[in-house]
N, C-alpha and C positions, 0 to 999 in steps of 0.2 A: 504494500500500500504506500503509494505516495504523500509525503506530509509536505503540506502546502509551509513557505516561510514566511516571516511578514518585514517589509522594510523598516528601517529605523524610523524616530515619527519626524526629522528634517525628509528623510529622504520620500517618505511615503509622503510629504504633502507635494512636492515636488511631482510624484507622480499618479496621484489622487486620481485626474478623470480618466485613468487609465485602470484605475483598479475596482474591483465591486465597491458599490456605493455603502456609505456609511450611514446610520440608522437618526436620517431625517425624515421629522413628519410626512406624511405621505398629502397633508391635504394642502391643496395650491393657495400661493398668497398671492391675491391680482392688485396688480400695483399700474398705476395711473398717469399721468405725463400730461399738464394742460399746456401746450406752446402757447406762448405768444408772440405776435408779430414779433420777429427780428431777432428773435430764442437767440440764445447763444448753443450753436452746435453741438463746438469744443465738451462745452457744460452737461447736454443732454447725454451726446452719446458715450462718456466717459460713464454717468451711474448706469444708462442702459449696459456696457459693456460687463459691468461687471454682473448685473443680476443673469444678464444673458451666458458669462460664464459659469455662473454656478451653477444653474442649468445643464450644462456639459460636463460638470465635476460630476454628478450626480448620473445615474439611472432613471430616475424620474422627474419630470419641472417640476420645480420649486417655484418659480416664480411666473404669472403670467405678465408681460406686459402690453399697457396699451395706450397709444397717444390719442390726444384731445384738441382740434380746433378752435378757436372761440365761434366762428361762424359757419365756417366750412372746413373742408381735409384738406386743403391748401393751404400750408404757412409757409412763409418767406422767412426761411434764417436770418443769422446777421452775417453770413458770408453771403448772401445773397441766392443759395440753392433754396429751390421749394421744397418741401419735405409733404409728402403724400401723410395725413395723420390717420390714423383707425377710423377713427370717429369725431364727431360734433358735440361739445360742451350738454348738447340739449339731451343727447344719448347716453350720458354717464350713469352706470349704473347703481343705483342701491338696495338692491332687494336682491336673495339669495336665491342662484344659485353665482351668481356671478358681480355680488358686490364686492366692490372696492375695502381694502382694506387696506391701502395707500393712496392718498393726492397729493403729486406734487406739481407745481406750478414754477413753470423751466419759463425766467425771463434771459436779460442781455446788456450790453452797453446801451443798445437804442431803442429797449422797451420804451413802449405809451404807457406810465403810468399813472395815466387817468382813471379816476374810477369808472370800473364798466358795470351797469347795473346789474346785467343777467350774471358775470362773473361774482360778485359779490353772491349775489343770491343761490347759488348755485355750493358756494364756500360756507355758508352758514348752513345749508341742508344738508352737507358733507361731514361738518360738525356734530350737526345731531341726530348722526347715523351712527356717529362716535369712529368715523373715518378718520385713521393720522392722518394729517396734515402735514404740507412739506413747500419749501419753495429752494429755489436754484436762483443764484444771484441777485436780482433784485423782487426775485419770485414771494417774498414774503410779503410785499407792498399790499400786495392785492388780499393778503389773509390779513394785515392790518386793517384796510380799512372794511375789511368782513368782521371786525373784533373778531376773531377765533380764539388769537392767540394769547389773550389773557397775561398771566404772569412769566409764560415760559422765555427759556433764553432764547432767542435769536440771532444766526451771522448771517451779514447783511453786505453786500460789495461796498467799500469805503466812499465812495462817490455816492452812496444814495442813505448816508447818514444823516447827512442834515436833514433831508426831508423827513424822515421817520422821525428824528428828534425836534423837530416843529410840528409837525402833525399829529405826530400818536407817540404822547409823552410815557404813555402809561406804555408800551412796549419795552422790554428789558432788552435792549442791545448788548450782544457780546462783543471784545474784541478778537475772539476763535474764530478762524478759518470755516470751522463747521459746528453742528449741531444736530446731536442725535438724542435723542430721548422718545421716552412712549407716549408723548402725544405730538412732538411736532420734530421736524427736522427742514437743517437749514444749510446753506453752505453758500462763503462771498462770493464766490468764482471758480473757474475751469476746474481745475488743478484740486480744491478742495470738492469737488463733486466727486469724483473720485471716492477721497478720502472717507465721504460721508457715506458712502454708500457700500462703502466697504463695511464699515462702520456698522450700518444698518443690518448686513447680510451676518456678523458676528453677533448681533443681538437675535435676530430670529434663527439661524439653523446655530454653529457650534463655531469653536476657535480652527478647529482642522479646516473646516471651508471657507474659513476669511484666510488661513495662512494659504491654504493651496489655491486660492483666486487668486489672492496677492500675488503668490511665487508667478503666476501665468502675467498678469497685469504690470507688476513692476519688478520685474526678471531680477532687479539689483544694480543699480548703480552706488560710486562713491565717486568725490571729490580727489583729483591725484594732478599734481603740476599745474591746477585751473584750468582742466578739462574733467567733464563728466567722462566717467569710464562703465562699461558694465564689469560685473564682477562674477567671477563663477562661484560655484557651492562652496563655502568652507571660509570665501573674507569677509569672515564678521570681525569687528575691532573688538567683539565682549571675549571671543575665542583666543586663549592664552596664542602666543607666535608660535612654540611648537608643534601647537595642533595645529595652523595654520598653513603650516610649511609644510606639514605632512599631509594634507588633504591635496594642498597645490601642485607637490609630487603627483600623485594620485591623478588628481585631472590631468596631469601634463603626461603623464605615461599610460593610455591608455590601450593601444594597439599593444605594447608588449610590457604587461605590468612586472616590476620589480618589487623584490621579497620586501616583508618589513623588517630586516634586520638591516637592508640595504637604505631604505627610508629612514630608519633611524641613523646609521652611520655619516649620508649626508646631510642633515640637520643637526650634526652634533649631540645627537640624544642616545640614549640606549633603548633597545624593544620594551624594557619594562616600564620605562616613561611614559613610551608611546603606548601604550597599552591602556596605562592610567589614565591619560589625558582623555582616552577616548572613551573608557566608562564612566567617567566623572561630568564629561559634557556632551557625549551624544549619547550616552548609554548602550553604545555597541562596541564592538571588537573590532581591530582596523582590518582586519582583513574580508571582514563581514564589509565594513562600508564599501571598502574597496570593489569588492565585488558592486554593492549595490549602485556605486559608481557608473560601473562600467555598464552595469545594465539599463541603466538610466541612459545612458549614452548610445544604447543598442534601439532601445524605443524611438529615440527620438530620430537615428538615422531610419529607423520601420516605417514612421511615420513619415517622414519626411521625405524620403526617397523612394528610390524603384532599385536601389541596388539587391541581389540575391540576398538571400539570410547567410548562404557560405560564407559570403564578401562581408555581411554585417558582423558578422562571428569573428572572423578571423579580426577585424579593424576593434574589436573588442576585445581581444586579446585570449581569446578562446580557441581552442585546440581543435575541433571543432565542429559542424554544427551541429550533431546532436549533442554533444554537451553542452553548448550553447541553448537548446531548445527546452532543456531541462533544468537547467537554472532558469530559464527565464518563465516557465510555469511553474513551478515552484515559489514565485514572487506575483507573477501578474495572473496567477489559476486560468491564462490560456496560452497556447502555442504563441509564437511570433506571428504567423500570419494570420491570425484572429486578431491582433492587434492592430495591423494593417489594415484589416477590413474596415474595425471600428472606425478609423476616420479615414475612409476609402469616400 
């Protein structure tokens, strides 16, 4: 009998939508998107991005979504593309089986924000459906002047401070980038939409699927000479430097992996250092990551390519392909070309 392995939990979130799904509710959260003339893109499709990949992490949706008009399914970005929307503000739903259990209201630099009657009204019947609430850049104007938002905090793009602080004194402005809590969510701009919604996705399903969106969404960059660089598995600054330098071995030899006495020797350390460092902070064995490593590295050429699995095997440092084919269901419980199919 074969006994399945399980990855370490850096490397299993790393390869999440590739492995059976983890034990998230199974019933859908439909979440909402009201553009307005001039939306900021950037803004929308950064939180869409991410619900849409947790989605992918999983076996099942998690999220449904669906965008809102104010008059018609025609909005005009603020890059100037129209964006075809679901549906019409007048179509929004609240009664089950397809009520809304998010609204968020995606504005821009060159929103109108004029009060629009039906938008107001539309925002207070969303409230007392006990729909969250939510706006994207200067997206919370319009739940201000809905009064929704009561006491809660709000981020608010710094340009549309003053009006909120002359207007609707009684709104709590934060100076956070974003804003997630159980009845409203906010964020100033592009960049922090993201953030928020990421945010959000670790409030409703668990931390394994905000780290493994994350690892897909922002792969890893660091700051090096005053250039952004990305960075591979292992350059975290909390990770002592000898684990560091042994995991970067690691990456850098992966076609023809060398022992770990020989990894320890070139880092100055001995095997029982290396040994330590990697129970103590990744809780596996370096030889086990190493592996997990390289299988990591076997996926993603599966995926990504059309080269044979011989050719993927041996560039993984595998003797070869059926032993290759057997470590690799042993971690992902199917073949390599079952993985392949999956995002064929």
């Amino acid at each position: 009998m074969t006994i399945s392995r399980q990855f370490s939990t850096t490397m299993q979130d790393i390869n999440s939508s590739y492995l059976l799904s983890k034990s998230i509710p199974e019933a859908t959260i439909n979440i909402g998107f009201i553009l307005l003339e001039n939306f900021s893109m950037t803004a929308f499709t950064a939180s869409v991005d991410v619900l849409v990949t947790a989605n992918l992490v999983h076996a099942h949706q998690i999220f449904n979504i669906t965008s809102y008009g104010l008059e018609n399914t025609n909005v005009t970005s603020d890059l100037g593309i129209d964006i075809a929307a679901t549906s019409v503000l007048s179509a929004i739903p609240f009664s089950d089986p397809d009520k809304l259990n998010i609204l968020i209201v995606c504005g821009g630099l060159r929103c109108d924000l004029n009060s629009d009657t039906k938008l107001i009204q539309l925002l207070k019947k969303a409230h007392k459906h006990h729909c969250v609430l939510g706006g994207i850049w200067n997206g919370i104007v319009p739940l201000a002047q809905a009064d929704v938002l009561h006491d809660s905090a709000c981020a608010l793009h710094i340009d549309n401070h003053p009006l909120v602080i002359e207007r609707f004194p009684k709104v709590n402005l934060t100076q956070k980038s974003y804003i997630c809590s159980d009845q409203h969510l906010s964020c100033a701009d592009a960049s922090s939409s993201l953030d928020m919604t990421l945010s959000l996705l670790e409030q409703l399903t668990d931390t394994a699927s905000y780290r493994a969106v994350k690892n897909i969404l922002v792969c890893g960059r660091s700051i090096e000479e005053g250039a952004e660089k990305l960075t591979q598995h292992g350059d975290n600054d909390q990770l002592p430097k000898t684990l560091r330098n042994a995991i970067q071995l690691m990456n850098s030899n992966i076609e023809e992996p060398i022992c770990i006495d020989e990894i320890a020797a070139l880092i100055n350390a001995n095997r029982r250092q290396i040994e330590r460092l990697f129970k103590q902070y990744l809780q596996t064995s370096p030889s086990k990551h190493y592996l997990e490593i390289r299988l990591t590295y076997a996926r993603r050429l599966l995926v990504h390519t059309n080269d044979s699995i011989t050719n993927i095997a041996i560039a993984c440092g595998f003797l070869n392909s059926n032993h290759f084919s057997n470590c690799f269901k042993l971690y992902f419980k199917m073949p390599p070309s079952h993985c392949r199919k999956k995002r064929g």
